[in-house]
N, C-alpha and C positions, 0 to 999 in steps of 0.2 A: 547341637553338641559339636564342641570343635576337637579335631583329632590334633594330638600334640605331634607336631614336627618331625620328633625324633620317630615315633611311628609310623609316620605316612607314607613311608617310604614301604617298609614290613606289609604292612597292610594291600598296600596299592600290588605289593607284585603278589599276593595269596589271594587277592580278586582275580587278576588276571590269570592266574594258575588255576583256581576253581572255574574261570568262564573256559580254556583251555582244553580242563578235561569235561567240562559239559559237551562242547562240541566235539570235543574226539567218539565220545561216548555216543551220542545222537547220530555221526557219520557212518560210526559202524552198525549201528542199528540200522542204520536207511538204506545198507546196501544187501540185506539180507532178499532174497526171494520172497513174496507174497504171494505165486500161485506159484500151482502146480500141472502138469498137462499129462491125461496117459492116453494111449490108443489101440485099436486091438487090430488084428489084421488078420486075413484066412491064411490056412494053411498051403504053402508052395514048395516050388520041389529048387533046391539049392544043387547049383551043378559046379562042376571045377574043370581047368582046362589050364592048358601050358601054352605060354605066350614065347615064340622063337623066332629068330629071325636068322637066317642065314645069309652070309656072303661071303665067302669061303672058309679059308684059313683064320683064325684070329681070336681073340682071348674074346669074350663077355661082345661087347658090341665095338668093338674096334677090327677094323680091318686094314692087311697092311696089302696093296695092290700089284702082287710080282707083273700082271701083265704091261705094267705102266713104268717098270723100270728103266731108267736113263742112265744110260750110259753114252758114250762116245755121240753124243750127241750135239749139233752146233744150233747157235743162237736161230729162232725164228723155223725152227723145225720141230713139228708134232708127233709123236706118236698116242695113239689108242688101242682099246682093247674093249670088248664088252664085260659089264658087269653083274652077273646074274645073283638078285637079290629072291629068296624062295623065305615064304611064311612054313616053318620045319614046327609051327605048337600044334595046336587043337581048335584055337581058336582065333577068330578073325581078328585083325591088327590094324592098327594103322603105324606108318615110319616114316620115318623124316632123317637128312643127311643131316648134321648139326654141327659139323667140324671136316677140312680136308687140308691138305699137304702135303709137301716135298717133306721126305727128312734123308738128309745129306748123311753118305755112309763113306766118304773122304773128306779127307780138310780140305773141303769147299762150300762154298754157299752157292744156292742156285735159286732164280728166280723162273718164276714158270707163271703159267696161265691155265687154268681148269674149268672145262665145260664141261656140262654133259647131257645128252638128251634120253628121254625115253624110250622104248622102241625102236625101230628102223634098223636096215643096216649095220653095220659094223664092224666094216675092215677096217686094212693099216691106212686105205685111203678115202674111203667115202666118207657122203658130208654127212654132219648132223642132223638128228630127225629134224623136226616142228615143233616139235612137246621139251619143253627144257624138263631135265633133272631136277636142275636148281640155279640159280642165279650165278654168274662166270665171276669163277673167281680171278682178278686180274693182275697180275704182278706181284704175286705171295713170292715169300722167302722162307715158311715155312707152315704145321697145320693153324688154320686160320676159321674163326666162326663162319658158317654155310647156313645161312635162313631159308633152307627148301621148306617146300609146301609140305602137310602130311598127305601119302598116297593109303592107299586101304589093300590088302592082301588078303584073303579068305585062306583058309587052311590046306596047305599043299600047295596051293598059289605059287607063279613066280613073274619076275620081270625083270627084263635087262632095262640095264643102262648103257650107254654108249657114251665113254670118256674121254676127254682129246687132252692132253695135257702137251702145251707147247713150252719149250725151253726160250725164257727170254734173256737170260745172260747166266755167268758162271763166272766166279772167280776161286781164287785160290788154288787146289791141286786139280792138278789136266792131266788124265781127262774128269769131270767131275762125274761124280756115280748116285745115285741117287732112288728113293723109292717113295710110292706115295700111301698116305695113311687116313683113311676114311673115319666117322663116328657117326653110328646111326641112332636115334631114339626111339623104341618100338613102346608101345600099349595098347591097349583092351579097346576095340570098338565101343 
């Protein structure tokens, strides 16, 4: 039997709209779940606790660091200060540095350089521990991403850091004034 012309056109696209929704229909059928899984478990005891971190002053996890304030400061000269990080929740943490920099408080820009070690010492002039902080940040102009390690803090816990931020140029208003601004990430053992 031969289809006349003028319908094979009508015909040919109601084939293809029937084969259409047969697969539409079949796709959603085949994405349904066919099992099911349950499981039972004993009874345990659910406990809560508060996760804190402290470093001084400062909103939520940001800290802004007066002991490292630059002021009247000339190129290729450091100052430090230690930074006492204390676990203030209930429960053991680990943190990590994730952010640090200058932020310029005259119409200046200042370039600086940020170390920091663990432990040790920590005047205006001794050296850096052995155990880095975090990896040196060198030549920032302002807060810049910090890929320190995570440390672990047990509750009440605490440890310094020892900061050396060196001024490596300034421009714009003299003398330039400046302060530095830290961001930590804390979580649950």
């Amino acid at each position: 039997m031969r289809i006349p012309r003028h319908l094979s056109g009508p015909v040919a696209a109601s084939v293809v709209l029937a084969v259409v929704v047969v697969l539409l229909a079949m796709s959603v059928r085949s994405t349904g779940a066919y099992w099911t899984e349950t499981a039972s478990s004993s009874p345990g005891q659910v406990t809560t606790g508060r996760l804190s971190l402290s470093t001084g002053t400062g909103s939520d996890n940001t800290y802004t660091f007066p002991g490292l304030t630059g002021t009247a400061l000339i190129a290729n000269q450091f100052k430090q200060a230690p930074l006492v990080i204390v676990n203030t929740g209930t429960e053991a943490l680990r943190y990590r540095l994730t952010s640090a920099g200058p932020q310029a408080s005259t119409a200046s820009t200042v370039t600086i350089t940020l170390a920091g070690a663990v432990g040790g010492t920590c005047t205006a002039t001794s050296s850096l521990g052995a155990v880095s902080a975090f990896p040196t940040l060198a030549s920032i102009t302002g807060v810049t991403t910090a890929a320190s390690s995570f440390r672990t803090l047990a509750p009440a816990a605490q440890e310094t850091w020892c900061i050396r931020s060196t001024l490596v140029a300034a421009t714009g208003a003299d003398p330039a004034a400046y302060t530095h601004v830290f961001t930590f990430r804390a979580e649950q053992v």
